[in-house]
Every structure is written in structure tokens, then in C-alpha cells.
C-alpha positions as CSV (number, residue, x, y, z in Angstrom):
1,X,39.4,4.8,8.4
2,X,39.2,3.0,12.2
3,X,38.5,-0.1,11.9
4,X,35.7,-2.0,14.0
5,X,34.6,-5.4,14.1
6,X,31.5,-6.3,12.3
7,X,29.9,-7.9,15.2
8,X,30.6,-4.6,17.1
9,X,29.6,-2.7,14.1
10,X,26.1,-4.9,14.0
11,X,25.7,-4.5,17.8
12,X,26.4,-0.8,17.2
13,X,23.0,-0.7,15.2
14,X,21.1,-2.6,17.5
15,X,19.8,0.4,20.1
16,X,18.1,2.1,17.1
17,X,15.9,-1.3,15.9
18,X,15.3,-2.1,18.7
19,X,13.6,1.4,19.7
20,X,12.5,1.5,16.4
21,X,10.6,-1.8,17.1
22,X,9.4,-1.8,20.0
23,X,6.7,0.7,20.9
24,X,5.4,1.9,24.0
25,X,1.5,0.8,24.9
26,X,-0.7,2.9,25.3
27,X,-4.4,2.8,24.1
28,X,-7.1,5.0,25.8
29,X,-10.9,4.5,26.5
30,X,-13.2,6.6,24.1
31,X,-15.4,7.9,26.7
32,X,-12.7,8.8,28.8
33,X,-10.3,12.1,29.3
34,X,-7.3,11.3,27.6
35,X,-3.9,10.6,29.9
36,X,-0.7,9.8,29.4
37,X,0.3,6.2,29.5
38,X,2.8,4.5,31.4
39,X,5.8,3.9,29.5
40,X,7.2,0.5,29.3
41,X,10.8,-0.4,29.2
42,X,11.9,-3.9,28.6
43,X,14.7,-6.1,29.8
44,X,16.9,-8.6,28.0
45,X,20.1,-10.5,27.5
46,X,20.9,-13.6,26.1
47,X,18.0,-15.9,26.7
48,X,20.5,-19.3,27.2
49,X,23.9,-19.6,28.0
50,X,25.8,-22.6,28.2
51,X,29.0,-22.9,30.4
52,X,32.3,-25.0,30.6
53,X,31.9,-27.7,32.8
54,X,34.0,-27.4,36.5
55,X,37.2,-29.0,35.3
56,X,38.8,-31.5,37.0
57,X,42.2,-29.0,37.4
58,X,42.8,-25.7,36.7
59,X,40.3,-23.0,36.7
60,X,36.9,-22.9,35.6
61,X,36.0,-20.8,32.4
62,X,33.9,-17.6,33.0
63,X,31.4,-16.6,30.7
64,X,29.9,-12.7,31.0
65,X,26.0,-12.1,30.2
66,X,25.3,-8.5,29.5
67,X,21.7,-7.7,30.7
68,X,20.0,-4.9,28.7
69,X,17.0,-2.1,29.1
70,X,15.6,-1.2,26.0
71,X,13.8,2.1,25.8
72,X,11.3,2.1,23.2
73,X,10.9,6.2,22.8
74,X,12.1,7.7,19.2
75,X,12.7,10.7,20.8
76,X,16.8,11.1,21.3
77,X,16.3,14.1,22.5
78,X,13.8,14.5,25.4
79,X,12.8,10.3,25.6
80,X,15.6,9.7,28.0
81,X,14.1,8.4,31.0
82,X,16.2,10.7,33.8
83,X,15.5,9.0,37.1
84,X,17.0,6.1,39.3
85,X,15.9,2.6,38.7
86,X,16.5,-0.4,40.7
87,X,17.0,-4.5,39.2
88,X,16.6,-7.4,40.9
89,X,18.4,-10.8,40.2
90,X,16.8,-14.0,41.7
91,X,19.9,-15.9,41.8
92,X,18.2,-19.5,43.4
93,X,17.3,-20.9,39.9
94,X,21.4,-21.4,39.5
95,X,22.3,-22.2,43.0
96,X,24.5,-25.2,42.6
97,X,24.7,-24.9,39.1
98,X,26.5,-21.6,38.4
99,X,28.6,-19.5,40.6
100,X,28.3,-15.6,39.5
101,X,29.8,-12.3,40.3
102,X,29.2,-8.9,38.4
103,X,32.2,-7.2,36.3
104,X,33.7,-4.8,37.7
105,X,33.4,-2.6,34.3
106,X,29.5,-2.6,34.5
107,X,27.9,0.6,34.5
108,X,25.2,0.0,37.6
109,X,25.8,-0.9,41.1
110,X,25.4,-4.1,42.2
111,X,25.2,-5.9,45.1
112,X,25.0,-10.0,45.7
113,X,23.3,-10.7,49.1
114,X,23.0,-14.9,49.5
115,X,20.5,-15.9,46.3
116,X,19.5,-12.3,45.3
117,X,21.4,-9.7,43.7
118,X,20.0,-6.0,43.4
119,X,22.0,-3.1,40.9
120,X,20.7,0.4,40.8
121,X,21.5,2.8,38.3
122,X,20.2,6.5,36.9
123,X,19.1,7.5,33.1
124,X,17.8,4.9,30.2
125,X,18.5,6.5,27.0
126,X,15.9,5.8,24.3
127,X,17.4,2.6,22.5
128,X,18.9,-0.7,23.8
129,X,21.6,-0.2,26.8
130,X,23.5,-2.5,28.8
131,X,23.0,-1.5,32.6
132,X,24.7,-4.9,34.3
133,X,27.5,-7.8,32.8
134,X,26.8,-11.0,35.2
135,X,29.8,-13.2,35.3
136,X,29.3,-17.1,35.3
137,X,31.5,-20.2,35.7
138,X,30.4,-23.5,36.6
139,X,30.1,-24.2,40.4
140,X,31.9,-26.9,42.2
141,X,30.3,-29.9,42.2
142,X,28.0,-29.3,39.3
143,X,27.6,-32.0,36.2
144,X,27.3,-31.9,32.6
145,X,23.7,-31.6,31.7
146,X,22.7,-29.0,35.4
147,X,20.8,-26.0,34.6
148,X,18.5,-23.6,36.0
149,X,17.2,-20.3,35.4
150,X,17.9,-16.5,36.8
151,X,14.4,-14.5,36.8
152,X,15.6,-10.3,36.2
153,X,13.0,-7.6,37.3
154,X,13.1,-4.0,37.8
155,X,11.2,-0.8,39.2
156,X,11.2,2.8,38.8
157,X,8.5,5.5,39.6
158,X,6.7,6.2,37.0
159,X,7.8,3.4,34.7
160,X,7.1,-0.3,34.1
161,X,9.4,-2.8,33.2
162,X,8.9,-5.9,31.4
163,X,10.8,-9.0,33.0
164,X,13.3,-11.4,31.7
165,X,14.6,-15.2,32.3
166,X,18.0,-16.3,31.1
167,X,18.1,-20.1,31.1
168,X,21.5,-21.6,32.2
169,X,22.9,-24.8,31.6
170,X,26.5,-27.1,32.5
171,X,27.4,-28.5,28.9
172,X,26.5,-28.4,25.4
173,X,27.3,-28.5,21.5
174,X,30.3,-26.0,20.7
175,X,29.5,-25.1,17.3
176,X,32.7,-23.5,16.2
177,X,33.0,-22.1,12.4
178,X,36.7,-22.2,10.5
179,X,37.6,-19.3,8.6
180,X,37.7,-19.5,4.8
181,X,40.4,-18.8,2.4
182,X,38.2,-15.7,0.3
183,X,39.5,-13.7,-2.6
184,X,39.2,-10.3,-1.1
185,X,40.4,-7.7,-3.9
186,X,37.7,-8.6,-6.8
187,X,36.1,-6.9,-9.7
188,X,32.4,-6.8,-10.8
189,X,31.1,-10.5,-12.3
190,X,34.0,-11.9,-9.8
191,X,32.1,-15.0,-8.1
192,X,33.9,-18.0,-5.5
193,X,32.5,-20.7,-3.9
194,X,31.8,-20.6,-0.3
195,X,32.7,-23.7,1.4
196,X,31.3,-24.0,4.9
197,X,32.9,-26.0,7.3
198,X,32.0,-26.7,11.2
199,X,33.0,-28.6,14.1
200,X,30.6,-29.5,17.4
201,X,33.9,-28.9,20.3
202,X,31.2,-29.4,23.1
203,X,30.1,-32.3,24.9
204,X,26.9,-33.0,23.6
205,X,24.9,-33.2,19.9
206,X,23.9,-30.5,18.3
207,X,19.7,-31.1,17.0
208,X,19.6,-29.7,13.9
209,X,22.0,-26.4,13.3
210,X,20.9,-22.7,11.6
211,X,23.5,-21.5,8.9
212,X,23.1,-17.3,9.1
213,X,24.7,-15.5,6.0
214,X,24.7,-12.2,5.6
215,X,26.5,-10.0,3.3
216,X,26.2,-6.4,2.3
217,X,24.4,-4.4,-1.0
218,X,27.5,-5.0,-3.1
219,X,27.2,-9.1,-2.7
220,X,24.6,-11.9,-3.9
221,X,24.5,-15.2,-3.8
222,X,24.2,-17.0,-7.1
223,X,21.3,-19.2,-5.9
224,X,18.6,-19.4,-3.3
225,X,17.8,-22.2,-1.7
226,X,14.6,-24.4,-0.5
227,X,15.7,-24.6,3.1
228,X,16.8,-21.1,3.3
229,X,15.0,-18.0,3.8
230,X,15.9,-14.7,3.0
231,X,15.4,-11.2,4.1
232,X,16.4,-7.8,2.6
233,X,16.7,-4.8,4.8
234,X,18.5,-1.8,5.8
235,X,21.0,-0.6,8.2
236,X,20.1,1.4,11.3
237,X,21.8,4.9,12.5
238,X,20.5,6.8,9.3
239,X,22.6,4.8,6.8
240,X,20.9,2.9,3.6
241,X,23.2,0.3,3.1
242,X,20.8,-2.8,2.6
243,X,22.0,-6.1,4.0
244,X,20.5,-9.4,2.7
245,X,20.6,-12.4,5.4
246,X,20.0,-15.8,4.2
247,X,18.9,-18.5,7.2
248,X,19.3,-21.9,6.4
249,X,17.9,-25.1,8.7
250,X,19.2,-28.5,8.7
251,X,17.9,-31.3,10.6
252,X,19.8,-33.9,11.8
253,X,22.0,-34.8,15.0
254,X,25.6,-33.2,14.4
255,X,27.8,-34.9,17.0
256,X,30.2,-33.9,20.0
257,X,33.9,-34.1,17.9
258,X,32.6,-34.1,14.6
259,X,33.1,-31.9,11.9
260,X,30.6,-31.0,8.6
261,X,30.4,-29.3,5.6
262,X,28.4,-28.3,2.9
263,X,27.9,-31.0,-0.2
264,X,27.8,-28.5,-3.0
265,X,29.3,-24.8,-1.3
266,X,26.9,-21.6,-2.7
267,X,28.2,-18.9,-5.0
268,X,28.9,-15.5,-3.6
269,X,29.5,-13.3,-6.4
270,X,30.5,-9.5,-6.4
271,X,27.9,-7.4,-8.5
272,X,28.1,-4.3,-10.6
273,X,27.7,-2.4,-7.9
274,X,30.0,-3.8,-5.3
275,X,32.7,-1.4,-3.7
276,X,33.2,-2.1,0.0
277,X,31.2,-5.3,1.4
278,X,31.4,-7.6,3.8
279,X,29.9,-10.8,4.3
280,X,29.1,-13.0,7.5
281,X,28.8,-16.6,8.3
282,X,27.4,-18.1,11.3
283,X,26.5,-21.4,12.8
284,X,24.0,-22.1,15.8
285,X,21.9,-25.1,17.2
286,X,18.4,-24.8,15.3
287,X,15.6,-24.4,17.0
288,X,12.6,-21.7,17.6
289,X,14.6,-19.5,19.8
290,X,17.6,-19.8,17.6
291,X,15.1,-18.6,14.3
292,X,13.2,-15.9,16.5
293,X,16.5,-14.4,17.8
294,X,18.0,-14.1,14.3
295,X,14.8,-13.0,12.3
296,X,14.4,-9.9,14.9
297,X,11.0,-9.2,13.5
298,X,11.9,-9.1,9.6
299,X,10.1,-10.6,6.9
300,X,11.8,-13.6,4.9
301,X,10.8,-15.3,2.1
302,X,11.8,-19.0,1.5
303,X,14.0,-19.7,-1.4
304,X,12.8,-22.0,-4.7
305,X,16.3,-23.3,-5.9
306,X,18.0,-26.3,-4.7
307,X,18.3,-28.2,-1.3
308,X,21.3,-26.9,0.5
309,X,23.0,-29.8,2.2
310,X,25.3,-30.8,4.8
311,X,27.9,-34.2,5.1
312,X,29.8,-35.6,7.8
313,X,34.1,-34.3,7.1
314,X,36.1,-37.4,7.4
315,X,37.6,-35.5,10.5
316,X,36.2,-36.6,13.4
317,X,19.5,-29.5,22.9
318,X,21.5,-27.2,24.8
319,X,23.1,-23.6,24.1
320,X,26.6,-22.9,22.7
321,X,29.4,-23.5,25.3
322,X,31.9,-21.2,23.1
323,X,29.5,-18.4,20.7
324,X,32.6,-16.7,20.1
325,X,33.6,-18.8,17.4
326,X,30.4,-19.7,15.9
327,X,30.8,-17.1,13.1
328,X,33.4,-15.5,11.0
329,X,33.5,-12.7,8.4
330,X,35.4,-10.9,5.5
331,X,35.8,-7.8,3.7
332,X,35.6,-7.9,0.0
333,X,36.9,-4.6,-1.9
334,X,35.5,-4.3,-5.0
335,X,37.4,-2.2,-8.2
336,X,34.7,0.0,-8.8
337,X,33.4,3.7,-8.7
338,X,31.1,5.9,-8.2
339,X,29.8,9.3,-9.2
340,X,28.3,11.9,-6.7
341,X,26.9,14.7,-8.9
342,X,26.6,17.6,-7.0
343,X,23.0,19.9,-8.2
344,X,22.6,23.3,-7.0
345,X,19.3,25.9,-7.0
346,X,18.2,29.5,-8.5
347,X,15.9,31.5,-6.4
348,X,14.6,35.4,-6.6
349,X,12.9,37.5,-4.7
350,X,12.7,40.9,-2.9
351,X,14.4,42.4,0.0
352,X,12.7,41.1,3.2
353,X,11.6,37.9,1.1
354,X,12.1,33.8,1.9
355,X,12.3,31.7,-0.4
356,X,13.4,27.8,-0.4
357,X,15.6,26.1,-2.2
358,X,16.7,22.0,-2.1
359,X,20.5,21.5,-2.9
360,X,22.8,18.5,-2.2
361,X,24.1,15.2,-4.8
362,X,23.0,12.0,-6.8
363,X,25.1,9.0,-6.8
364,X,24.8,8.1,-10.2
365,X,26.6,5.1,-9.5
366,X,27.9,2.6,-10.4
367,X,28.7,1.7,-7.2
368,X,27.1,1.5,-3.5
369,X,29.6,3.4,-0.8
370,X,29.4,1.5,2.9
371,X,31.8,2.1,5.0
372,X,30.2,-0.2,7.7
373,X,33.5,-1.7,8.9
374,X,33.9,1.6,10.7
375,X,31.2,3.8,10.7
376,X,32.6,6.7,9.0
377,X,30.1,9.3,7.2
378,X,30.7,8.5,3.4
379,X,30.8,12.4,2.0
380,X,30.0,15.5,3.5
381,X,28.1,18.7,1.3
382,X,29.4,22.1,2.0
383,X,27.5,24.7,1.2
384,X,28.6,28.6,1.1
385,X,25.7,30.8,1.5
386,X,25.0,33.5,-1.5
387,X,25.5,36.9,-0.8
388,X,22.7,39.2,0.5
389,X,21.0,36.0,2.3
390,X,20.6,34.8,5.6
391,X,20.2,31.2,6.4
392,X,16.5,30.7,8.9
393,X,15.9,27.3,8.2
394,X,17.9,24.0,7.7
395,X,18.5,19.8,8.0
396,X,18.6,19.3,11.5
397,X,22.2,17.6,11.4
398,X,23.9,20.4,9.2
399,X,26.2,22.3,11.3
400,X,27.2,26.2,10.6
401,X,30.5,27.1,10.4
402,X,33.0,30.1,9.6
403,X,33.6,31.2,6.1
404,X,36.9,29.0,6.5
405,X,35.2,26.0,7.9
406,X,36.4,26.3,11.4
407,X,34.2,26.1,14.5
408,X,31.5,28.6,14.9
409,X,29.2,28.4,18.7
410,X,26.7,30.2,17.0
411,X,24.6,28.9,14.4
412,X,22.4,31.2,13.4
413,X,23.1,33.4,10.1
414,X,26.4,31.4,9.0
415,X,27.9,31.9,6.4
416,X,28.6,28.3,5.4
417,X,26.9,24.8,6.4
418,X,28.4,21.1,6.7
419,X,26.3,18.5,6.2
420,X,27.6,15.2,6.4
421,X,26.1,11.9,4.7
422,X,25.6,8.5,7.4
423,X,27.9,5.9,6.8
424,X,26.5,4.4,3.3
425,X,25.3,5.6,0.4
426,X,23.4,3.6,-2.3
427,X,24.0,3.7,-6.0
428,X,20.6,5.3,-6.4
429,X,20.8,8.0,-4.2
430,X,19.3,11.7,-3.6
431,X,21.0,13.3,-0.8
432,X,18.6,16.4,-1.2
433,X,19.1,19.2,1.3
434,X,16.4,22.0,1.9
435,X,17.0,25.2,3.0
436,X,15.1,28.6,3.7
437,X,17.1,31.8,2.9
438,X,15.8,35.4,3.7
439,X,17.1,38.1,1.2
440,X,18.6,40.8,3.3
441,X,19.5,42.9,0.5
442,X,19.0,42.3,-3.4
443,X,22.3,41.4,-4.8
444,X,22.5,40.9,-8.6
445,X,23.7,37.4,-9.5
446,X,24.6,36.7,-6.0
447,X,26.2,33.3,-6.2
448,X,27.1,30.4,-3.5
449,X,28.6,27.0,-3.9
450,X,27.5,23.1,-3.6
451,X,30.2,20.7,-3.0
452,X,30.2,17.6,-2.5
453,X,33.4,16.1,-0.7
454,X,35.4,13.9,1.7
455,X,34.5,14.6,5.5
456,X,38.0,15.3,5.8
457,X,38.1,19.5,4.9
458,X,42.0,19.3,4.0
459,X,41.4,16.5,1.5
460,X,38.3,17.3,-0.3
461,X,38.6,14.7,-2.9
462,X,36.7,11.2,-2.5
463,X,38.4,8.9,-3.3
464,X,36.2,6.5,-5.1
465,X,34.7,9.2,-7.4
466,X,35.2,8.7,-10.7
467,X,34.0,12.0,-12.0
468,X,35.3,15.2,-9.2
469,X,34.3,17.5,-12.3
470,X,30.9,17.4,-11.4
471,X,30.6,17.6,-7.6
472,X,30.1,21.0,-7.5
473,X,26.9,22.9,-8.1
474,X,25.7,26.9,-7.8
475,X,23.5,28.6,-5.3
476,X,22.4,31.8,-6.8
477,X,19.9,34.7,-6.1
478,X,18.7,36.8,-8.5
479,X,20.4,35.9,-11.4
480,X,18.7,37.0,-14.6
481,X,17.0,34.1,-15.0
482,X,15.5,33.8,-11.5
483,X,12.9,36.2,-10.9
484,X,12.4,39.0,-9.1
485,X,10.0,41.1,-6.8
486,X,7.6,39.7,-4.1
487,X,6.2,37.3,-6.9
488,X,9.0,36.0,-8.0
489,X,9.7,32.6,-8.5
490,X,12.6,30.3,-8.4
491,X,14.0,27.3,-10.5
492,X,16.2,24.6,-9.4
493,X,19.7,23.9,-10.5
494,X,20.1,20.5,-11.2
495,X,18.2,18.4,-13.3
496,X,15.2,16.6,-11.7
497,X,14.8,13.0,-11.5
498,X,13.7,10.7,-8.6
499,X,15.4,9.9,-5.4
500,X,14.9,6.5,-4.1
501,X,12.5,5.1,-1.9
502,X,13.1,3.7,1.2
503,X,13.8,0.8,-0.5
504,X,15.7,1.9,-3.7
505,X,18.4,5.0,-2.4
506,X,18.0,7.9,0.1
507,X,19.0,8.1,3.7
508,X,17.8,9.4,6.7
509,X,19.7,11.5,9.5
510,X,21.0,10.5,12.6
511,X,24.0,12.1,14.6
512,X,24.7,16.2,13.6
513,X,27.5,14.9,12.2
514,X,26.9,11.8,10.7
515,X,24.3,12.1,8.3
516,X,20.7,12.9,7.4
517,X,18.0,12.0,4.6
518,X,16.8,12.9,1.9
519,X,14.4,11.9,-0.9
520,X,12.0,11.8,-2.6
521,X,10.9,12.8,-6.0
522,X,13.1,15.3,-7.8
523,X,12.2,19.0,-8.4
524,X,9.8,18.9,-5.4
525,X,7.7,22.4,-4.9
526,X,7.4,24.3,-1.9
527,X,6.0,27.6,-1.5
528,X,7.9,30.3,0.4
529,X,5.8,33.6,2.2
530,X,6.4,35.7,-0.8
531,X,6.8,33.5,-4.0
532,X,7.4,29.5,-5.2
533,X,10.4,28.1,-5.6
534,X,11.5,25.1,-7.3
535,X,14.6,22.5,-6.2
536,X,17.2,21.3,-7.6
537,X,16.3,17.9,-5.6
538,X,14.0,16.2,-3.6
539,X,12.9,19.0,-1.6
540,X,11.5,16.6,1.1
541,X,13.0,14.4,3.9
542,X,12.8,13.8,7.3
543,X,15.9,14.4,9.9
544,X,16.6,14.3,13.3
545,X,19.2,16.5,14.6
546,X,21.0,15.4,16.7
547,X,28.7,-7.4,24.0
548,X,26.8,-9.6,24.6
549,X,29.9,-11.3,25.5
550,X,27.8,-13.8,25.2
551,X,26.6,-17.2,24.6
552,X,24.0,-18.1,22.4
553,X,22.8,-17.5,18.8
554,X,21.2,-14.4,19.8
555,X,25.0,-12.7,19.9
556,X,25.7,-14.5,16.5
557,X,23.6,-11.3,14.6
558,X,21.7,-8.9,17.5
559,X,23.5,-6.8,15.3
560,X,22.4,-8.9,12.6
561,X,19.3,-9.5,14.1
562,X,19.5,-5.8,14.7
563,X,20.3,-5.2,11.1
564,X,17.4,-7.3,10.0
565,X,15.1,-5.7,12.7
566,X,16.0,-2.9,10.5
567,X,12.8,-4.2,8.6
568,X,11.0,-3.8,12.3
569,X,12.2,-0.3,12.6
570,X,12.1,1.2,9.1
571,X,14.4,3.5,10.2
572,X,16.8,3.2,7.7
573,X,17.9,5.6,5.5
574,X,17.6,5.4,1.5
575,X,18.6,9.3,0.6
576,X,14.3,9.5,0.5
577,X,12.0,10.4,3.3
578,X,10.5,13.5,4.3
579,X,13.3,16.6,5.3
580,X,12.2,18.0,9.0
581,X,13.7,21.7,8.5
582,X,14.6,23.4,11.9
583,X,14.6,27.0,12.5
């Protein structure tokens, strides 16, 4: 697998939580004709940087803001906004304060004329995009403590935009986490103590600071504390792999050159379900902006152990001067398994009939399967189609494909179908796949194949599967025992049972290739135009087919805070909604 940061990996997410959460306005009159309403597009970035002050040799160090447009639509496909818009910088809030200059990487064009900058650029894709990175250092002449404020607006025809200040200040706490010595190859009941340690490198105190940990399904703290609060939630980009984020608030003044740590460290301990995980730990100045930022819009619940405390190390209100080492992170690899039972479906019925049937897996666990360091799709279920049947409806994201697995432009009538999984899968989940077949012709016993298997189609096997014997299923029409005629009916292969909820397993799609959902109670029913038919599965779910480089708390977890807005977007995946079926 590549490997990705985890603060890329969370900023990865944040496009889809952000869309998710943020809805376009429009409410309309009830005695009046209905209309469309305008849509409303938002900008962003982070909300307060601090920078180095101008140093008395040598060159001053250059902080980069990226500013953002978030498009609020759901709709990948046709919510793209495909017109020019135009953004305007007022600049004189930092003259004196902050010199600036745009990278040359950004993807707009922008001009600086005196105090105002203007950038123009073409196409907002639904989700959270960076359209400008604004380059700062501190201007000659300025002194610790300066700041000021650049006001960001925008137009386009046809769209409104909602406007955004980033405060900007000379100076500041430097809040910089060290890196802890973890145990990284564990096994289930494996617990260590997590000792966190900070120093303030900046010039002023810190008021009060905001501990963020964060860790993935696999991981739990022993404890939860008074003056923490905690927040469970899933992933975005159609993956179910829940994250749980503890924020924890201290008051006090934490001094310029001083460095802190935590009285009595927490307990992280790896669970029975732990495979791949990660955890994350963060440190910012505490305040309202600092909560809001990291909360994103998800519901926490304060904690009813004890205090969590901080003490002076015997080593010796104003944003971060250096965000980039407020936070730190580790992967934890867990020896564990799991087990990804493939179930397969019986159906019958006449020449010229349809019927449905629901195939796909259950992870009967023990373990959870994230592979969030990199964003991989976890397993992929190929399905060879019986013979005598045509394939009219399917997921969204499942691609056809030769009867070798190679390429095919056309995908109608294939004779074999890819469908890949996002990149987790909980321990509880029903990856349930409907289809619609048409019976060209009555073949006896006709017979097709379920198999679940790695994405990679020269190494089936995956890897952390304890039981391959099982991950393939049957797809047969008109067996003996399936019916026949107009009437007939049809009976699922596997054995039902229920997938999980959107909080408990399931996932829902996102990319063609990277993943889908499915759900929902086993053995669903569905009627066909000619006869019933019974799946294997859930027979429901829902599909679609298809850095800051900054400088404040905000770039600590927008991926977090992403992650967590997962609770604002509920568009995370637990192998369980409702199955869109495309034809």
C-alpha cells in the first residue's frame, strides 16, 4: 500500500463533510410559484494565523494560507458549478503588518494591485476546494503583538458567496508536541500509557490549551475524563471506519519556554477488534474558535471519570506561530483477523423474465479492516454472471468487465462485474450487492460465482482473512430448487442476518472504484415484473456512482474536524443504507 500522511488522509475527507454539512438555502413562499433558489457557496481558510516576527538577520519565515470555496451540492455529478468566478482580497487590514504574495502553485489567477488582490478562476466542484494559497511573512518594521485582518469576497453570475476574514497577527504561543515512544506491533488486551508532553517555542503565553486525541475503531482509551469530551463518528468518502476524538480543556497560563505534561498519562489500549489503527495527538491554545474548529458540527458528550491534569516539566491570546508541529501520530498494527464470508443467491424464472437477487460478504470479524493511512479499497467482490442471463441493473460503482477481468468500454450485458469495497470495513459488516438479471434463455442449473478478494486480480487472497474457504458463494438460475415459470420465485444463498446500521457496520459508495454500501436487514424482499425473489443479503443500499499549510488549530483536524463533521454529514458508510440500482 502507498502511504499518506494522516493529516493529508484527514484533509482528504474533508470536501465530502463539508458538502455533506453544509446545505444550500432555499425556502419558498407558500402562495407563491415555486423557483429555484440561488445557490450559496462559502469561503474559508484558516480563521487566524500567527507569523514569525521580522528577524533581526536573515530572512523572514513565510507562512502559506490556503483559501477555500466549499460547494454545498451532493450531487458529484451534475452539482459542479461550471462558470468563472472572481475573489477579491482587501489586503489594507495587514498593511504594515504582513507582507504577502500568492504561490506560484495555486490553481486561480491572481493578481496584487497596491492593497487589493483580485484571482479568477473557472469550475467549483461540489465539496471543499482550495482555489488561492496567500503567502505571508512579517513586514519590515512590524512588532511582536501587530495584527490586522484580510476581508475575502467573491462573485459569480448566478451564485452567491458567503464572505470570510482571516485574522493575522506578529507573535504568539508555539505550541509544539514531542513524539512518543509507542509500542506499534500489539495484540488484542495490549494497553500503554500515553504520556503527553508539550513545549510553548513562541513568544508569548499560551491561555488555557485544547488536547485533541483521536484514534481509530480498533483503539479506546481506558478512561474518560471530566474535562474531556468525546465524539464518535465515521469517516467520509463511503468508508465506515468510526473514529472516536476526545477534546480535552485546561485552563491556566502555559508560558513562552516552558514545557508540560500530563500528571497521570491516559491508557490507550488495543481492543478485540483492532487490526490497523492509528491514533492522533494534538495541542492548540483553548479558546471558542479553537473548540468550534475542532468539533466541526459533531455531537460530544463530556466524560464522568477523573480530572485529566497538566504540570509544569522541570525543563524550562494569539494563534500558533509554528501549527506544524502541534500534533503527532502513529500507527498501531494489531495481530488479528478477520473473516469475509462470501453469500450468494438462487433465483428462477422464465425466458423473457427479471428477477433480483442481493449477493456480496459479511465480515464476521473479529477484526475492523481500515486502511486509512492510504486510502486503498479493503476487498473487491467479483461476480461472474450465470449463464442464460443478462445483467440490466446494478450498484452504481460496480464496473463490467471481460470474462478474464480485463477492460471492457461497454458495460452493458457483461459477463462479469467488479465491485470494490471503500477503504474500511467494520467487524460487523454487510457489503450486500443487488442486482437485476433478465433470463435470456432457461438454462438448467445455470451457475455463477461470488468472490470475495484482494483489489489486486493477480493476488486474490487477503491477507488478513483467516478463513479464504468461505469467500466464495454461488449465483444460480433455475436450479431445482429455485422455481420456475413466470411465478416463480427465488431464495437467497446465504444465510440471513442483519447488516449494520449506520452506526454498527455497512458502507456506502463513493468513487466507481472505491467502494459502495450496503445494508440493511438480511434476506430483504423485492419483487421482480414476473415473480419474488429473496436475497442472500441486505437487498437495500444506497450508492453513488461515480493544506492548509497552515497556522492555527483549525489545520490540527479539518480532517479531523472533517472526520468528526462526519457526524454533520452522515455520509459515512456502515455496509447499511439503502442500494440506488442503475440501469
Amino acid at each position: 500500500m502507498r502511504s499518506t500522511p494522516p493529516r493529508a488522509a484527514l484533509r482528504r475527507v474533508t470536501g465530502g463533510f463539508a458538502a455533506a454539512g453544509l446545505l444550500a438555502a432555499g425556502a419558498l413562499a407558500l402562495n407563491t410559484p415555486a423557483q429555484a433558489a440561488v445557490p450559496e457557496f462559502t469561503l474559508g481558510g484558516p480563521a487566524e494565523t500567527a507569523l514569525h516576527p521580522y528577524p533581526a538577520t536573515g530572512t523572514p519565515q513565510k507562512a502559506t494560507l490556503g483559501f477555500t470555496v466549499n460547494n454545498p451540492s451532493l450531487d458529484e455529478e451534475n452539482g459542479t458549478f461550471a462558470d468563472e468566478y472572481t475573489v477579491r482580497f482587501d489586503l489594507s487590514g495587514i498593511a504594515g503588518v504582513a507582507d504577502v504574495s500568492f504561490s506560484k502553485e495555486g490553481s486561480a489567477d491572481c493578481r496584487t494591485t497596491g492593497t487589493t488582490a483580485v484571482c479568477t478562476d473557472w469550475g467549483v466542484f461540489p465539496g471543499l476546494s482550495t482555489f488561492a494559497d496567500l503567502e505571508l511573512t512579517a513586514a519590515k518594521g512590524s512588532k511582536d503583538g501587530d495584527a490586522g485582518t484580510i476581508e475575502v469576497t467573491a462573485e459569480a453570475q448566478g451564485i452567491t458567496f458567503r464572505p470570510f476574514s482571516a485574522h493575522v497577527g506578529i507573535g504568539g504561543p508555539d505550541l509544539s508536541m514531542k513524539r512518543l515512544p509507542f509500542k506499534t506491533k500489539l495484540k488484542p488486551g495490549d494497553s500503554q500509557p500515553v504520556p503527553i508532553t508539550f513545549t510553548n517555542n513562541g513568544t508569548r503565553a499560551a491561555e488555557g490549551v485544547l488536547l485533541t486525541l483521536r484514534h481509530t475503531r480498533g483503539m479506546a482509551f481506558t478512561e474518560r475524563y471530566q474535562n474531556c469530551e468525546y465524539s464518535e463518528a465515521d469517516l467520509g468518502m463511503g468508508s465506515p471506519g468510526a473514529w472516536t476524538t476526545a477534546l480535552c480543556s485546561f485552563d491556566g497560563s502555559y508560558e513562552p519556554g516552558a514545557t508540560y505534561t500530563l500528571a497521570e498519562p491516559p491508557t490507550i489500549e488495543a481492543t478485540t477488534r483492532a487490526f490497523y489503527d492509528s491514533f492522533i495527538y494534538g495541542i492548540t491554545e483553548d479558546g471558542s474558535a479553537a473548540r468550534t474548529a475542532e468539533r466541526a458540527g459533531a455531537r460530544y458528550s463530556s466524560g464522568e471519570g477523573a480530572t485529566l491534569t497538566l504540570r509544569k516539566a522541570p525543563t524550562t491570546r494569539s494563534a500558533d506561530i509554528e501549527p506544524g508541529d502541534n500534533q503527532q501520530d502513529v500507527d498501531f498494527r494489531t495481530s488479528n483477523s478477520a473473516d469475509f464470508a462470501a453469500y450468494g443467491a438462487r433465483a428462477g424464472g422464465a425466458a423473457g423474465d427479471t428477477v433480483e437477487v442481493t449477493v456480496g460478504f459479511r465480515n464476521r470479524g473479529p477484526a475492523w479492516v481500515g486502511y486509512i493511512r492510504s486510502g486503498e479499497n479493503v476487498a473487491t467482490v467479483d461476480i461472474t454472471v450465470p449463464e442464460g442471463a443478462t445483467v440490466i441493473g446494478k450498484p452504481a460503482f460496480c464496473r463490467g468487465v471481460t470474462a478474464a477481468g480485463e477492460y471492457r468500454e461497454n458495460q452493458k450485458a457483461a459477463p462479469r462485474y467488479f465491485c470494490s469495497t471503500p477503504m474500511s470495513v467494520r467487524e460487523d459488516a454487510d457489503f450486500a450487492l443487488p442486482f437485476e438479471l433478465k433470463i435470456d434463455k432457461v438454462v438448467a442449473g445455470a451457475s455463477g460465482k461470488v468472490l470475495v478478494r484482494n483489489t489486486h486480480l493477480a493476488d486474490p487472497a487477503l491477507p488478513f482473512d483467516s478463513k479464504p474457504a468461505n469467500n466464495t458463494a454461488s449465483l444460480v438460475l433455475n436450479g431445482k430448487d429455485s422455481g420456475s415459470g413466470g411465478t416463480g420465485s427465488t431464495t437467497g444463498g446465504g444465510t440471513s442476518g442483519s447488516g449494520g446500521s449506520a452506526a454498527t457496520g455497512g458502507s456506502t459508495g463513493g468513487s466507481p472504484d472505491s467502494g459502495g454500501t450496503a445494508g440493511g436487514s438480511g434476506g430483504s424482499t423485492g419483487s421482480s415484473s414476473t415473480g419474488t425473489t429473496t436475497g442472500g443479503g441486505s437487498a437495500s443500499g444506497t450508492t453513488t456512482g461515480g493544506g492548509l499549510a497552515s497556522t492555527g488549530s483549525a489545520a490540527l483536524m479539518t480532517g479531523g474536524a472533517a472526520l468528526v463533521a462526519l457526524a454533520a454529514g452522515g455520509v459515512l458508510c456502515t455496509v447499511s443504507r439503502r442500494r440506488r440500482v442503475t440501469r
